[in-house]
N, C-alpha and C positions, 0 to 999 in steps of 0.2 A: 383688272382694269376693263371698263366696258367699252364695246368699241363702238363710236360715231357712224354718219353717216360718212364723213368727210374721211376717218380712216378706212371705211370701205372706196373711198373713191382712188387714195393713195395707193392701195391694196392694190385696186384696178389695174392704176396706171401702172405699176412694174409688172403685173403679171402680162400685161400690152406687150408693155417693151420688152419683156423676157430678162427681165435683170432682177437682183434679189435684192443689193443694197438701193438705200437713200443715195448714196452717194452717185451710180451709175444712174440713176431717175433722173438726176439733178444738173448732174452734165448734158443730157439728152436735151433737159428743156432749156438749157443754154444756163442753168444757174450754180451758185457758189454753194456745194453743202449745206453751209448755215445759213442761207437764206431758204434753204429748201427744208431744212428741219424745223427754222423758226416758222415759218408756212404754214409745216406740221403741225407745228404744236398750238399753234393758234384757229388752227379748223380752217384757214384759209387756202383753201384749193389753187393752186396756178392754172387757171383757166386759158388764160392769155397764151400762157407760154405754150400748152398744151396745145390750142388752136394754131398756134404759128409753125410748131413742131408739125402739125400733121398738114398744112399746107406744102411748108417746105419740102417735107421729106414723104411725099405721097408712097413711095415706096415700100415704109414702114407699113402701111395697112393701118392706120391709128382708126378706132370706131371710137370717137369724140364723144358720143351718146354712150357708147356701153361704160366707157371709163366715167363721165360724169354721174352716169342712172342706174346703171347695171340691167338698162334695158336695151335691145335694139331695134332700130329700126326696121321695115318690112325691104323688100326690093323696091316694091314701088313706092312706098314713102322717102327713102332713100333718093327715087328718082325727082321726085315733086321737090322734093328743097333743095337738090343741087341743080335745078332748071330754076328756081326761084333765085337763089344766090347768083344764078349766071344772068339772069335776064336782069337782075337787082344789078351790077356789076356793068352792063352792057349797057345799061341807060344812061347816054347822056346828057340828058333834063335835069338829072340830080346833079346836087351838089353833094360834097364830100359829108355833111354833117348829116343830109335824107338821106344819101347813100349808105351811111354806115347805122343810124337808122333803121334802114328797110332790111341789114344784114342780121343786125339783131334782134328783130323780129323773129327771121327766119330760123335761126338760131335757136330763139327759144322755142319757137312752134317745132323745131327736130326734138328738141329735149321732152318736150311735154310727151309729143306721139311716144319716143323709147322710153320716159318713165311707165306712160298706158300699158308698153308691150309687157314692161316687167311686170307691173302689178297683176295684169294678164295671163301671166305666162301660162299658168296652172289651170287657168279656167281652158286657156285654147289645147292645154296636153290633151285635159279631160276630153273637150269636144272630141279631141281628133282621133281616142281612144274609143270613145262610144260611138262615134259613126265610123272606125272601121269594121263594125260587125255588122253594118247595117245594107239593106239593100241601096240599088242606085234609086229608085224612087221617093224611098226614105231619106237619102243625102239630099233631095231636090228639092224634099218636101222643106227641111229645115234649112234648106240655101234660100226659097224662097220666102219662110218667114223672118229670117235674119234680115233680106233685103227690106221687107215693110218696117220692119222694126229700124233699119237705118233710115229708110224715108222719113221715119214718121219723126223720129230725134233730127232730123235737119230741119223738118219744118217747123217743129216746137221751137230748136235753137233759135232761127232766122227770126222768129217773131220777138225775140227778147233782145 
């Protein structure tokens, strides 16, 4: 059988939570086995439940992005959308429907950046394999054209 994107995200989630069965997954996100297999079997991810698990139970460590993308976020992307989620949360201009809204935004702008890092991953091993052989002016040389090459994609972006 071929496996989905959606059975690698299931995959995910227990290798997360450290449990092997369906059944230990299922209780975790508050749900009945057979609502967690029919889930399964139907490529419908518990996103929901998943998100609520990792508010509630911050202790767990849930990376919400790795289990959905099987990417992750950086440190400091990581920091940009839970200061965006909190200042989202902290405004009281919004109402309940902007406010959840501006949450899912964020939300998906986290998923997008931890898919980039996946699809990435291999290109940043590379980099980070061929400039350790490399001098410090060498690393400076390609720190600095990396920075024009971001400049130059934010200003192409911004005009579109």
């Amino acid at each position: 059988m071929k496996s989905t994107f959606s059975d690698e995200k299931f995959s995910r989630l227990k290798k997360t939570l450290g449990v092997r069965e369906d059944q230990e997954a299922a209780a975790a996100l508050g749900m009945h086995k057979a609502a967690f297999s029919a889930r399964k079997k139907r490529g419908s991810f518990p996103e929901k439940e998943l998100r609520a698990l990792a508010q509630q139970r911050p202790e767990l460590g849930l990376d919400v992005e790795y289990v959905l993308t099987g990417g992750r976020l950086t440190a400091r992307e990581r920091s940009m959308f839970d200061s965006a989620r909190a200042a989202t949360l902290a405004a009281g201009s919004l109402n309940e429907a902007d406010r959840n809204r501006m949450l899912a935004l964020a939300d998906r702008g986290a998923l997008e950046h931890a898919a980039q890092n996946a699809r990435r991953e291999g290109m940043y091993e590379k980099i980070r394999d061929l400039l350790g052989g490399c001098t410090d002016e060498s690393v400076q040389l390609v720190l600095t054209l990396a920075t024009k090459c971001f400049i130059a994609d934010s200003v192409t972006a911004s005009k579109k």
